[in-house]
N, C-alpha and C positions, 0 to 999 in steps of 0.2 A: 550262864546260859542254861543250864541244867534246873536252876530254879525258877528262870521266865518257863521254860517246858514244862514242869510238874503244875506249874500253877495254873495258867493254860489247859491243860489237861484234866486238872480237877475242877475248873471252870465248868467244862463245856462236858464230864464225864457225870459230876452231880448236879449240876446246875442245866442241864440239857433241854429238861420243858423250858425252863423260863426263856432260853433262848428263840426254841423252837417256835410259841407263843409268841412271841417279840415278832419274829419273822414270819410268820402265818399272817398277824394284825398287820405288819408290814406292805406285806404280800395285799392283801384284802385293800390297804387302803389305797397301795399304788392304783390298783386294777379300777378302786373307786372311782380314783382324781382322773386315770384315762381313759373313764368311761363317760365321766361328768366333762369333762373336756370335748373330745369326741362328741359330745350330744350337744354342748352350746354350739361348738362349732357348726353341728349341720342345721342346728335351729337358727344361727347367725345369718347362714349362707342362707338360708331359704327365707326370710325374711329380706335379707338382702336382694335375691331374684325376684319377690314379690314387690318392693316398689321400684325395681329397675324393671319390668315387666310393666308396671302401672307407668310408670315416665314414658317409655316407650309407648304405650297406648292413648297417654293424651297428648304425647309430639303428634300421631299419624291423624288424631282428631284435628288438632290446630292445622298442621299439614291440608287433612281433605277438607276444612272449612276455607281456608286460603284459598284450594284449589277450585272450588266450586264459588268463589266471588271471583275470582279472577276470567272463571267461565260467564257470569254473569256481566261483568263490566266487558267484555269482548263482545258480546251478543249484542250489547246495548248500543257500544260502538260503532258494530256494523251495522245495524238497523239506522243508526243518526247518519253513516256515512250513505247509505244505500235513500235514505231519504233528499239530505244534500244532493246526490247525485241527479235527482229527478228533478229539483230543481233547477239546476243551472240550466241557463237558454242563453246562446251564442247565437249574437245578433250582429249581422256583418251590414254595414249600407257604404256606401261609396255616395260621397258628397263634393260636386264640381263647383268651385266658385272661382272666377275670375275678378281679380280685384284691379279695376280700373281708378290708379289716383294717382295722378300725379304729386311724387313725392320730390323729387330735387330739382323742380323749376325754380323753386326760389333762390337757388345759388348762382352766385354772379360771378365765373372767371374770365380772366382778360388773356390775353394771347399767348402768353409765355404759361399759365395755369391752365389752359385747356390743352396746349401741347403736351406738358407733362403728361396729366390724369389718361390724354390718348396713349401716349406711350406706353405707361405704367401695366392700361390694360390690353397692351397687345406684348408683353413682353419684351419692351425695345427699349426700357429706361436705361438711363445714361447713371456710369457709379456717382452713389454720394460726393457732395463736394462738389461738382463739377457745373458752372453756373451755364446757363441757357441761356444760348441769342437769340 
């Protein structure tokens, strides 16, 4: 143990710049790398807000062009409907005709067939089945 300590010691007792150096360069390059870091990152991000900013601006174009044909097909709409409207004419007539013709003189029933059909229409027929004198 006594000679890991001495060696150690005279490491870092005459050997001391070379360290110090080592650690300075160290130092210097950490501070580089997180500053080079740190700087892509905020040039990443802002390139990144710039065409998320441009998307956003030609959604609200598509958007207001959408919106202003959809104003124009409604417009158009109502001027076709408002035209239609002025058209229609409701025309009412009442037409009397009396139709004189004799339609069932040509039928021939005999006694027991004109009893029924009277029957039939005075609500008196007699149930199915049941034969007529």
């Amino acid at each position: 143990m006594s000679k890991l300590f001495s060696l150690a010691t005279g490491l870092f007792s005459g050997g001391a710049s070379i360290f110090s150096s080592i650690g300075i360069y160290a130092l210097v390059l950490l501070v580089g790398l997180s500053a080079g870091t740190y700087a892509g990152y905020k040039i990443e991000s802002a390139v990144s807000a710039q065409a998320e900013v441009k998307a956003m601006n030609l959604a609200e174009a598509k958007y207001t062009a959408l919106a202003r044909h959809e104003d124009a097909v409604a417009v158009e709409y109502e001027q076709r409907l408002v035209a239609a409207k002025a058209q229609q004419l409701v025309v009412t007539q009442t037409v009397e005709k009396i139709v004189t013709r004799p339609v069932y003189n040509n039928v021939c029933l005999d006694a027991d067939g004109l009893k029924a059909a009277n029957e039939a229409l005075t609500g008196r027929s007699s149930p199915a089945g049941k034969v007529f004198k």
